[in-house]
VOMAR-230399 format. One record per residue (C-alpha): x, y, z; residue in one letter. Coordinates in steps of 0.02 Angstrom, whole numbers, plus 50000, padded with zeros to 5 digits. Layout:
BEGIN
XYZA
...
//
This chain:
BEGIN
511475382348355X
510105392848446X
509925389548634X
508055389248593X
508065376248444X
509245366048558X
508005367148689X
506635363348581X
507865346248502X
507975340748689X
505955343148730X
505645334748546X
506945321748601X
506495320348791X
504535317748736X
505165303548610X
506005295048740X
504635296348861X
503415288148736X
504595277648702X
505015274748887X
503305271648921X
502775260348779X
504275250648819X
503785248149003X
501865245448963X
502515233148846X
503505223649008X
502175226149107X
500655218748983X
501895205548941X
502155201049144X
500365203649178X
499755190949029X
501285177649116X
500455181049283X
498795178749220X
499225163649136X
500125157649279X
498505159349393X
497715146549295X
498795134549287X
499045133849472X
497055133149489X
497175117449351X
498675110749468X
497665114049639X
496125105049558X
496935091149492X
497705087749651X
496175090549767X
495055078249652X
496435064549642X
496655067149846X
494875067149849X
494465049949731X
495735041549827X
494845042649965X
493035039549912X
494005023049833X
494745018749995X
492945023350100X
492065011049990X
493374997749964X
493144997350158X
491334994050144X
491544983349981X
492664970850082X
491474970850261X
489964966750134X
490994951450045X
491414944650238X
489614947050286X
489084938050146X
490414925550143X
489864923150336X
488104922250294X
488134911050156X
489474896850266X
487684883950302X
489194874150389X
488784889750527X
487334889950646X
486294904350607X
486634912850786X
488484908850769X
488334920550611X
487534934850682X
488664933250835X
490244933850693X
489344946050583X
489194956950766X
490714955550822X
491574960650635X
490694976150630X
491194979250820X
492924976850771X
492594987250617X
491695001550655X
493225006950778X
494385007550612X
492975014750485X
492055030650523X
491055028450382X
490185012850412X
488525018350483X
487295002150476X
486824987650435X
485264977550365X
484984959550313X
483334957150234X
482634940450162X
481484941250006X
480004942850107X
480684961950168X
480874951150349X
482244959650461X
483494944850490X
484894955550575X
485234975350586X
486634984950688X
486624993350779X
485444985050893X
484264998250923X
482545002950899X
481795007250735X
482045028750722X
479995033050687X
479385050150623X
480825054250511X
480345058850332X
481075051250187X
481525031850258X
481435018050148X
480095004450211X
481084986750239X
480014978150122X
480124989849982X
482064987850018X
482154970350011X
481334971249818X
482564990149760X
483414989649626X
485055001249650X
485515013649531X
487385007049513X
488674992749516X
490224990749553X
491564983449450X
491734962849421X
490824961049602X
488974957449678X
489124976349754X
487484988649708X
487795007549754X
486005015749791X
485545034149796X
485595042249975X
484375038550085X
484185041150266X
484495024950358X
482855017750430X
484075010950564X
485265024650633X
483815039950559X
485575049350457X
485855050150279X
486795035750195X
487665031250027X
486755012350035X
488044997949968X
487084982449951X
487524962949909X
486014951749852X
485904936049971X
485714918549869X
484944903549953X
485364885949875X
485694898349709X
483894906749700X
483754926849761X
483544928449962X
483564947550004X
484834958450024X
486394962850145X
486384981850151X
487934991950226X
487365011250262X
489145021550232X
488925039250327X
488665054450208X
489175064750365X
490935055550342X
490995063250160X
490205079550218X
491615080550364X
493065075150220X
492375089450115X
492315101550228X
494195100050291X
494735104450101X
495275122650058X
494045128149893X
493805145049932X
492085153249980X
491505149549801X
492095133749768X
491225116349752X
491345098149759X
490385083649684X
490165064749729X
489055056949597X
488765041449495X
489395037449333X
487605039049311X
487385056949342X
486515053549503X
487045066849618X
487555058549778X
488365074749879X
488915092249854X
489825104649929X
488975120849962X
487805105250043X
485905106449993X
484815090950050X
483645094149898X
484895088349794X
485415073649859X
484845058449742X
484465070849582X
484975068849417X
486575077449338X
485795070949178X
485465088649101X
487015097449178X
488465103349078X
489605097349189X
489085078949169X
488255080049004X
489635088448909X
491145081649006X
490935069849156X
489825057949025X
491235058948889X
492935054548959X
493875046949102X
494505065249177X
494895081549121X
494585100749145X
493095110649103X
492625130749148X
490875130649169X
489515142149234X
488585133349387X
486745129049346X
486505130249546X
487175147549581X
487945154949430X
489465155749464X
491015152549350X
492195137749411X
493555128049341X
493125111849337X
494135097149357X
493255078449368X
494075059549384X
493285043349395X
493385033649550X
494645020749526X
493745000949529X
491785007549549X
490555018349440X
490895035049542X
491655051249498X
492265067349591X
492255085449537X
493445098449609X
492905116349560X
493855133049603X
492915150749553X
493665157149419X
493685174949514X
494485169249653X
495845162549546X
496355176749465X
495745187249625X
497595190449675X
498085193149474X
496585208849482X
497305214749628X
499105216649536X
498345224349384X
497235236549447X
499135241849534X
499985241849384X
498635251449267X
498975265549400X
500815264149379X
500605264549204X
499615281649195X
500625287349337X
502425284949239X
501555293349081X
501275309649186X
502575307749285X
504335302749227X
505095307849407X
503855295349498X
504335279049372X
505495272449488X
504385273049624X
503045266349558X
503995252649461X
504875245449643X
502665245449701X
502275235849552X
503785223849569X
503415222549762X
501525215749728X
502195205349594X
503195197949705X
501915194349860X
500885187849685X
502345173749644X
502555172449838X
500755167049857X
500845157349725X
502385148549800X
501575146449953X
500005135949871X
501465126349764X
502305122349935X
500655116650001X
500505104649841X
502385098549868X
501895094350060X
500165084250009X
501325077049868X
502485071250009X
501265065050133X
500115054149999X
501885047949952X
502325043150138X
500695033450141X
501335024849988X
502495018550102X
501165008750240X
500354994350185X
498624997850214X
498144984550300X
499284982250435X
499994998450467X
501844997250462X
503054997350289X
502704990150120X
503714977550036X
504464993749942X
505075003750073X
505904987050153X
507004987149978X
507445004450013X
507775003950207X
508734988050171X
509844994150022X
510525008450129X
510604995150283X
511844988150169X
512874999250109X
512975005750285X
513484986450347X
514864986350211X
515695002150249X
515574997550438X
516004980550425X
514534977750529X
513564963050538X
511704966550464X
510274951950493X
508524947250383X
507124937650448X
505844930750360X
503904926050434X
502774917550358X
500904910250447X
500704894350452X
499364885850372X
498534901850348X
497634898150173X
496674884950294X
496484900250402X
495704909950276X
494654894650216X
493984890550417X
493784907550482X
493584920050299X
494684934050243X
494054945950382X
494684935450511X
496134933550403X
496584950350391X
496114953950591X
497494939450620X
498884948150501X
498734963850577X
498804956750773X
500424946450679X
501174965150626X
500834971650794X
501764958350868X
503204961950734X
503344980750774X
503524975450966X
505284967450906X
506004983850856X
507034987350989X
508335001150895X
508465012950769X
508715006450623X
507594988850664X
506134990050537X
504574977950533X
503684977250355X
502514968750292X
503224956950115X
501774951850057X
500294940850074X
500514932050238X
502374936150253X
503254947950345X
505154954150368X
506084960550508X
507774970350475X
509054971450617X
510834981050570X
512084979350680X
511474960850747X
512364945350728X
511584929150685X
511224922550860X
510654938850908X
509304940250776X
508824920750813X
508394927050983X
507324939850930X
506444930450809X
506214916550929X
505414930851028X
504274935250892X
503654916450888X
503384914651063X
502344932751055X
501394926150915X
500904911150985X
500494919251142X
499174927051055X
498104909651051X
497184914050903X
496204898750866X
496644890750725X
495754871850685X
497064869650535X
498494869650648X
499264856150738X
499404868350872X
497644873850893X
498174890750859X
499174899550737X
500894900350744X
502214907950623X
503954900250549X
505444911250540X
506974910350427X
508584922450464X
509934928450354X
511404934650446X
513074942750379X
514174954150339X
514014961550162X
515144961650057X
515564971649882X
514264966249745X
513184959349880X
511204962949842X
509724963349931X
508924948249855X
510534938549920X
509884942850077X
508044937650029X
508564923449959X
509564917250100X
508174920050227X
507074911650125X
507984897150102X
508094896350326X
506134900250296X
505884883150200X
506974871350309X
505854878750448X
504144873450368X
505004855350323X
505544852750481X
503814854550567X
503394873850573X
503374885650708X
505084885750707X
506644897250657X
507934892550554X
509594900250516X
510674904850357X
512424912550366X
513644918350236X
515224910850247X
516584925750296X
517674931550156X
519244920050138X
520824928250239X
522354930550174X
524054918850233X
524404933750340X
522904929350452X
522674914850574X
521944899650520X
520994897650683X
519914912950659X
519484908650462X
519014892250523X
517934896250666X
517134909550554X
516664896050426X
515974886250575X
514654898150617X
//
């Protein structure tokens, strides 16, 4: 065969395979780029999702906290068993207590139906001069936008508090005198608290947020703009086409404010008319995703004209590809880790501050197992107030819950080790878990707890004592195979009761029997064990 048809077989063949070369690899790379692409959004819909859940759980928790001051204000102002200065000296001292534990709460008015000021806080003068206050009368006779769910609460537009001069989100209870209309109790809760929660969330330079009523009254949003504070959503997309329609979902909208394209995702807020928007630009999404394209179109026309450079070019594309995934790994990792922390929090009742009745489970299933392998002793006590539905009934459910928590601060004085755990069970009983302490050890400590508790002297009418006091009940032993934890519950339980029928304030103990010992043993040791 000529040299020169050979030569021409291998250009004919070498041109073949670099079409086919390069179809091939614009193939790979179109495929990748569409994966990438794809892969983009769906970490935008992921980072959405999780900002507006994050987000709607705490608007819930920010006006559950309000909801529950308004029902003890209320329930305080309606007690006519009360002096009317021994209310507004409970009503002070309440929000005193409570404006150290909720940055949001910014006022507060009570109004009679005749717009007459019966009691504000803080106690300060009236701010004059500042445009866009709501006169006291006019107040007294609004009629707020909203409700809330199976409750007396009303959830206004924003206003700017004719008490403190800032904005508010007003939450408002009618008052009722002898069952006829007597004003209003107004709580002010800060729209600079929402602002500052807003602005400590990553959306990018174009991104947004919304607080609004199911309504479609616009109550804030992030890029902040006073003007629209209080306006209606009504004619929006956003509300009209999604927000209005269903519970939650996504939605890739142009903005009506500034034009800009976002994916959207909304929720409602759980237990009141409210719902949030998270919104991420859609070129800021895929901003990364341009960057890797505009790379690999040039690698693409470069390994066309260049067969030599392919390899070269290829490694580029596959390094940006990979700081693409690694980025994307990184915002993944900083879901996992806010997946992790909500998840700890999970873990605290709310109230009190230390562990839930489900963590306790946990923490005490592995104190178990631990015990058994060790042959360790392991010890339960159960508290429980005393009298403390009279509690509740003499002093309200805000005092009530002021009491449990200086109860659970007591409780996590008691754990002394690693390993002790304080937890709250439920309701107005508590648990403390000591491994590695024997019965009369762990009667000492809860006789500790007692005494701390009833050094408190919280007053308490319904008592014998004058002030409340706590019964104890402890479960000591060693577990054994087949042993589980609501042995243990139920044994401390059972020492709980004997305490409260033999007179209360008292601890009470209940110990396994040890497990029977083989002839080999000594009878004196079985026996003494059974003893204690």
């Amino acid at each position: 065969m000529p040299l020169k048809r050979l030569n021409n077989k291998v250009r004919i063949t070498s041109l073949v395979l670099v079409i086919l070369g390069s179809a091939l690899f614009g193939y790979a790379l179109l495929s990748g780029s569409l994966s990438s692409r794809e892969a983009a959004l769906k970490s935008g819909e992921t980072a959405t999702l999780n900002i507006a859940t994050g987000l709607a759980t705490q608007v819930n928790l920010s006006f559950r906290a309000a909801d529950l001051l308004l029902q003890g204000i209320a329930e305080l102002d309606g007690n006519s068993a009360l002096p009317a200065a021994e209310q507004q000296r409970l009503v002070q001292d309440m929000l005193t207590r409570q404006s150290q534990l909720l940055p949001e709460l910014d006022s507060l008015l009570i109004i009679d139906d005749q717009g007459r000021t019966l009691q504000r806080w803080p106690d300060k003068p009236e701010p004059s001069g500042v445009p866009g206050t709501e006169a006291v009368t006019a107040m007294a006779r609004m009629q707020p936008r909203s409700a809330g769910k199976a409750t007396g609460l009303q959830i206004g537009s924003p206003v700017i508090s004719n008490v403190t001069g800032r904005w508010i989100i007003p939450l408002t209870y009618q008052r009722l005198h002898r069952g006829q209309p007597a004003g209003v109790i107004r709580v002010g809760v800060s729209l600079d608290h929402f602002m500052r929660l807003f602005n400590e969330i990553n959306i990018g330079k174009q991104g947004s947020l919304v607080l609004a009523s199911t309504d479609g009254t616009m109550l804030l949003r992030r890029p902040y703009n006073p003007d629209t504070l209080g306006q209606s959503m009504a004619a929006l997309p956003l509300y009209r086409d999604h927000a209005q329609q269903r519970q939650s979902g996504w939605a890739m909208i142009q903005s009506a404010q500034d034009g800009v394209l976002r994916l959207n995702y909304f929720t409602r807020v759980p237990d009141y008319p409210l719902f949030v928007t998270a919104a991420l630009a859609h070129e800021e999404i895929l901003a990364d995703w341009h960057e890797a394209q505009r790379a690999q179109l040039l690698l693409i026309v470069s390994a066309v004209l260049l067969v030599s450079l392919l390899t070269a070019y290829l490694l580029r594309a596959v390094r940006m590809r990979d700081r693409a995934e690694e980025e994307i790994e990184k915002k993944n990792l900083s879901l996992k880790l806010l997946t992790e922390n909500l998840r700890a929090q999970a873990m605290l009742d709310g109230m009190t501050g230390i562990p839930n009745r489900r963590y306790l489970d946990e923490q005490l299933q592995l104190a178990m197992q631990n015990a058994s392998r060790s042959k360790s002793p392991l010890s339960l006590v159960m508290f429980d107030v005393d009298y403390f539905k009279k509690y509740n009934d003499l002093y309200g459910h805000i005092q009530g819950d002021y009491c449990l928590q200086d109860i659970a601060r007591v409780l996590r004085g008691a754990q002394r080790r690693h390993g002790d755990l304080a937890a709250r069970y439920g309701g107005e009983e508590f648990a403390l878990l000591l491994p590695d302490t024997d019965l009369d050890n762990a009667h000492r400590i809860a006789q500790k707890v007692l005494d701390g508790v009833r050094a408190l002297a919280i007053p308490h009418q319904g008592n014998a004592a004058g002030v409340v006091t706590i019964s104890a009940g402890v479960m000591s032993c060693v577990p054994r195979n087949g042993m589980r934890i609501d042995d243990l519950f139920g044994g401390a339980d059972r020492a709980l009761y004997r305490a409260k029928e033999r007179g209360r304030d008292r601890v009470e103990d209940c110990q396994l029997p040890r497990a029977v010992r083989t002839s080999t043993e000594h009878a004196p040791d079985a026996s003494a064990g059974n003893q204690r």
